[in-house]
N, C-alpha and C positions, 0 to 999 in steps of 0.2 A: 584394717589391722592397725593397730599403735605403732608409732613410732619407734616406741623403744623396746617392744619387741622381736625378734629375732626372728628371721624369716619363717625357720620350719614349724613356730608356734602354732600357726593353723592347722598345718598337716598333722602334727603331733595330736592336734583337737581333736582334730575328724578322725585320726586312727585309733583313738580314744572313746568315741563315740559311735564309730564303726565296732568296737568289741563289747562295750557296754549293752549296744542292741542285740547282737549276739548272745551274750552272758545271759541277760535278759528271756530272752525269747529260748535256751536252754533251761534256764530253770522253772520258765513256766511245763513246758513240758518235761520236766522231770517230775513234777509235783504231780502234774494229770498221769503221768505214769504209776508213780506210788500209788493216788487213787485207785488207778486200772488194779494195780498189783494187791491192795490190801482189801479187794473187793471177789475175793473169792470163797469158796466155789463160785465158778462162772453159771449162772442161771438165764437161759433165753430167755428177753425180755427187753421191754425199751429203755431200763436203766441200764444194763447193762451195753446194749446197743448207743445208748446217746453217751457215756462215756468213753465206752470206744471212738463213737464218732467225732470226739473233742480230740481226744488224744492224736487220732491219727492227722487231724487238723494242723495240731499243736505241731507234731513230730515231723510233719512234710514244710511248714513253717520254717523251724528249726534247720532244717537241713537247707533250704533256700538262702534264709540270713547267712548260714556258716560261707555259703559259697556268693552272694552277692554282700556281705560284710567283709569281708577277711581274704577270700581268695580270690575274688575276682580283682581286688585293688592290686592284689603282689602280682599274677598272671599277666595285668594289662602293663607293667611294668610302675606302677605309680610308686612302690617302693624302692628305697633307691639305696636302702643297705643290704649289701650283696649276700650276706652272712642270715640275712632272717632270710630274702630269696632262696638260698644254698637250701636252708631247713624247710620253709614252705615247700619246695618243690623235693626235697625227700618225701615228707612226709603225704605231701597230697595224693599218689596213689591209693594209701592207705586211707583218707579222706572219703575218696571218690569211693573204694568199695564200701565201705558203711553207708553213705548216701544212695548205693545201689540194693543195701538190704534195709534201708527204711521206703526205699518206694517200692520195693515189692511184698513191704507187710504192710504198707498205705492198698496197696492194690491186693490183696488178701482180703483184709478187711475192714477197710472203706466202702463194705457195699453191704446192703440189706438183702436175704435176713440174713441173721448171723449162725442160727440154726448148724447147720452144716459144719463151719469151720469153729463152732465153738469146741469139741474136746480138744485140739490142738494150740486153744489160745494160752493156755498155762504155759506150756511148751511155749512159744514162739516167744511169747515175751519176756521169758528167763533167757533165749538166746538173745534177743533183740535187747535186753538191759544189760549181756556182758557185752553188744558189741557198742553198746551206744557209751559206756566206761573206758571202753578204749580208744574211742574215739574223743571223748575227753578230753585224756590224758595227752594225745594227739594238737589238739586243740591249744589245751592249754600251755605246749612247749612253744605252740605261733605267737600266743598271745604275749608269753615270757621274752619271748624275742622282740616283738614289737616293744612292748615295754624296755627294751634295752637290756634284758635278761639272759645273757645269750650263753648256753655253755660254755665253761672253757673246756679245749684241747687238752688232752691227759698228758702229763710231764713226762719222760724219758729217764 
């Protein structure tokens, strides 16, 4: 590190770099998702199967980055402004169950054939894109805080 550098510049780097991958690795699967979604009707078949099978790739991905990018830094305490901790640790309950409805639509369907669970993939994945926008939105108040963006407290 320089000299004239301020200590926290590295860590500010890496929490920087840590969301970048994140953001990253989100918008790829958003995009495989849009694919997923503007490819219907759903027809069994191995296009329709190898796109699922990217997607759910992308989507269990995604969910890994959010939680070894972002949250596993603030949990192991390497965060050290107590105000983004306060908010990370509301919010992550809400975290953890969206992470819990992308690996049980990884393990839905993530497996061949698809046959069977195709009439219900329209469905699932109109639920699984409003909870993955909430999750977002979730996301995005961590990031807004890391970045130094931190709500203020409502005035009296």
């Amino acid at each position: 590190m320089a000299l004239d550098q301020p200590a926290g510049t590295d860590r500010r780097a890496r929490s920087k770099e840590r969301v970048a991958t994140l953001v990253n690795s989100r918008n790829e699967t958003l995009a495989l998702y849009s694919d997923l979604a503007n490819n219907r009707p759903y027809r069994p078949g191995e296009q329709t199967e190898e796109m699922l099978r990217r997607f759910c790739q992308a989507l269990v991905d995604y969910a890994a980055s959010a939680h070894f990018q972002l949250y596993r830094y603030i949990v192991e305490n390497k965060e050290r402004r107590q105000a983004v901790v306060a908010l990370a640790q509301h919010i992550y309950p809400q975290i953890a169950a969206s992470t819990d409805a992308i690996l049980d639509f990884n393990d839905r369907y993530d497996v061949a054939p698809l046959d069977s669970r195709l009439p219900a993939l329209a469905g699932d994945l109109s639920e699984l894109g409003e909870m993955l926008a909430d999750r977002i939105q979730l996301e995005d108040q961590v990031i807004a805080a890391l970045d130094g963006n931190l709500p203020q407290p409502a005035r009296r």
